[in-house]
C-alpha positions as CSV (number, residue, x, y, z in Angstrom):
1,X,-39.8,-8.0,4.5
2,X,-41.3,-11.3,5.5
3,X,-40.6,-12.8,2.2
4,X,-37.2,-11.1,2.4
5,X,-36.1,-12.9,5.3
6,X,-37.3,-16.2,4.5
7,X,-35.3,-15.9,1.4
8,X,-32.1,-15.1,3.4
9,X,-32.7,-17.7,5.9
10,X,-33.1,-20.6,3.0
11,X,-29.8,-19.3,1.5
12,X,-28.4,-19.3,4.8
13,X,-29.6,-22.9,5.6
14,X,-28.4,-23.7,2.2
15,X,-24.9,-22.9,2.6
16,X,-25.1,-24.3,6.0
17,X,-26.1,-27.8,4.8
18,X,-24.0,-27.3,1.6
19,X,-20.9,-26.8,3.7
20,X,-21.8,-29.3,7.0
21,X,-18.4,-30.5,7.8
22,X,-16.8,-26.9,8.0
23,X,-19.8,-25.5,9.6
24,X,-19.9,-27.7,12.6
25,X,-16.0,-27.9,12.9
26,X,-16.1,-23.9,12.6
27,X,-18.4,-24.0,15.3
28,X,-18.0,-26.8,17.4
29,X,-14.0,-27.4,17.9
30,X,-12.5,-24.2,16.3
31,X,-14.8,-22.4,18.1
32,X,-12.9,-21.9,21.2
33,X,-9.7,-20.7,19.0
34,X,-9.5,-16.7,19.7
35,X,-9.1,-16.7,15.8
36,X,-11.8,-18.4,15.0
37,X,-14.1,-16.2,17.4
38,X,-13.0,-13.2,15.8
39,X,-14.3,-14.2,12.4
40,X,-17.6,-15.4,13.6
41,X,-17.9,-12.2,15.5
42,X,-17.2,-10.3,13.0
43,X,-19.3,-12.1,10.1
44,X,-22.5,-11.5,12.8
45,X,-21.2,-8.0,13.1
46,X,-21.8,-7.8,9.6
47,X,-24.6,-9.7,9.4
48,X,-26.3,-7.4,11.6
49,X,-25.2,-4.0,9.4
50,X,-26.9,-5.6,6.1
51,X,-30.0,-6.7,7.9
52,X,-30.6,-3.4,9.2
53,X,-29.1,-1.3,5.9
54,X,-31.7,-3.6,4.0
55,X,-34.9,-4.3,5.7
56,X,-35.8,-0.8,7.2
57,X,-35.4,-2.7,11.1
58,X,-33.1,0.3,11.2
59,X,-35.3,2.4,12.1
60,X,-36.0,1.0,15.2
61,X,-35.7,2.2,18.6
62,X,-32.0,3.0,19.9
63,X,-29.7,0.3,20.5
64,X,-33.0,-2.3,20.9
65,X,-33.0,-3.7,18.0
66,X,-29.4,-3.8,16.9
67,X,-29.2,-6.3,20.2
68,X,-32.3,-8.0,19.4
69,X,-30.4,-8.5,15.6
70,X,-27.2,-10.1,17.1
71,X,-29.0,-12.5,19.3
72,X,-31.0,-13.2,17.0
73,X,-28.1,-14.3,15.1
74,X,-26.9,-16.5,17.6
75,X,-29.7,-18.2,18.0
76,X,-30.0,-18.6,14.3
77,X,-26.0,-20.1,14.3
78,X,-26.9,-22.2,16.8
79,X,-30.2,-23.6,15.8
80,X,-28.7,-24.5,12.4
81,X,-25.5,-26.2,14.1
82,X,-28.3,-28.1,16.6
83,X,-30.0,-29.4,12.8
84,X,-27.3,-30.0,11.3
85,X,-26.1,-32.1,14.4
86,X,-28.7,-34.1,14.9
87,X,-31.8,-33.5,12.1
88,X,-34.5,-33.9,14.8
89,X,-36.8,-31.3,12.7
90,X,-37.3,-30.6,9.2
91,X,-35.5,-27.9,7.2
92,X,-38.8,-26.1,7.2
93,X,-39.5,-26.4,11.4
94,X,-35.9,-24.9,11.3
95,X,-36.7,-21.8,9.1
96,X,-39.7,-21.0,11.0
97,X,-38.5,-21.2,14.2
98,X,-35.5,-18.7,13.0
99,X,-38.0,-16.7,11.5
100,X,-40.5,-16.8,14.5
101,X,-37.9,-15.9,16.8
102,X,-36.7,-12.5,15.1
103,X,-40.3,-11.5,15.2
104,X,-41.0,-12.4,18.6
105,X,-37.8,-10.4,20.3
106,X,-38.5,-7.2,17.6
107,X,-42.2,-7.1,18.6
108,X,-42.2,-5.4,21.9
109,X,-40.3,-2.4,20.1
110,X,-41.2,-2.6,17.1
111,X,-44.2,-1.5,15.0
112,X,-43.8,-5.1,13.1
113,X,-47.2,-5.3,11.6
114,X,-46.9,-1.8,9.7
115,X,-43.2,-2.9,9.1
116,X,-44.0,-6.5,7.4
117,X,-47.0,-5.3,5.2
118,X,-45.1,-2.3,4.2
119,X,-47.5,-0.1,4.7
120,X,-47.7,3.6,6.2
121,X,-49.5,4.6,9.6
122,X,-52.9,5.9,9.3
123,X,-53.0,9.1,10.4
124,X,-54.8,9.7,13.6
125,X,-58.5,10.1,13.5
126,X,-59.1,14.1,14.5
127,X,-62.7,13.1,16.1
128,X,-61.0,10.6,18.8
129,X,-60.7,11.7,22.2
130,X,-56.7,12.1,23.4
């Protein structure tokens, strides 16, 4: 999954720096059009669905993680229009952080470890006290 979302987030960055001008006018003037909210919400919205159809996330714990997803996302649009904006960090710092950040907020309810190396819990060791 690790590898998985790093990919995403480069092809994420790389539309976001292919298409700059839009980007930042989508999200800086347009934004406060009722119109223009609608779409973003909805392409998060969707953003959300694939992430957890495609990564296993999920699984996770009630509604937890399908919150932690769509801030997540928000952060993520707004780091990118904060680079784009102003280039203070490198596209790499910016992936990072993104990626950093997901894992940070799924943590605390999330088994992340097992989840990122893809493999199975151990079962439980029958000798160990309860």
């Amino acid at each position: 999954m690790h590898e998985q979302l790093r990919a995403g987030l480069d092809a994420h960055i790389d539309y976001f720096a292919a298409n700059r001008h839009t980007v930042l006018a989508a999200n800086r003037v347009l934004a406060r059009d009722p119109v223009i909210q609608t779409v973003i919400t909805d392409e998060l919205t969707e953003l959300r669905r694939r992430l957890l159809d495609s990564t296993g996330l999920g699984a996770g714990p009630g509604e937890l993680v399908p919150a932690a997803l769509m801030s997540w996302l928000v952060f993520v649009r707004a780091l990118c229009v904060e680079w784009l904006t102003h280039q203070a960090f490198s596209r790499t710092e910016l992936r990072e952080m993104c990626v950093g950040a997901l894992l940070g907020a799924l943590r605390p309810v999330m088994d992340l470890d097992r989840l990122l190396t893809g493999e199975e819990e151990l079962p439980a060791d029958p000798r160990a006290a309860p």
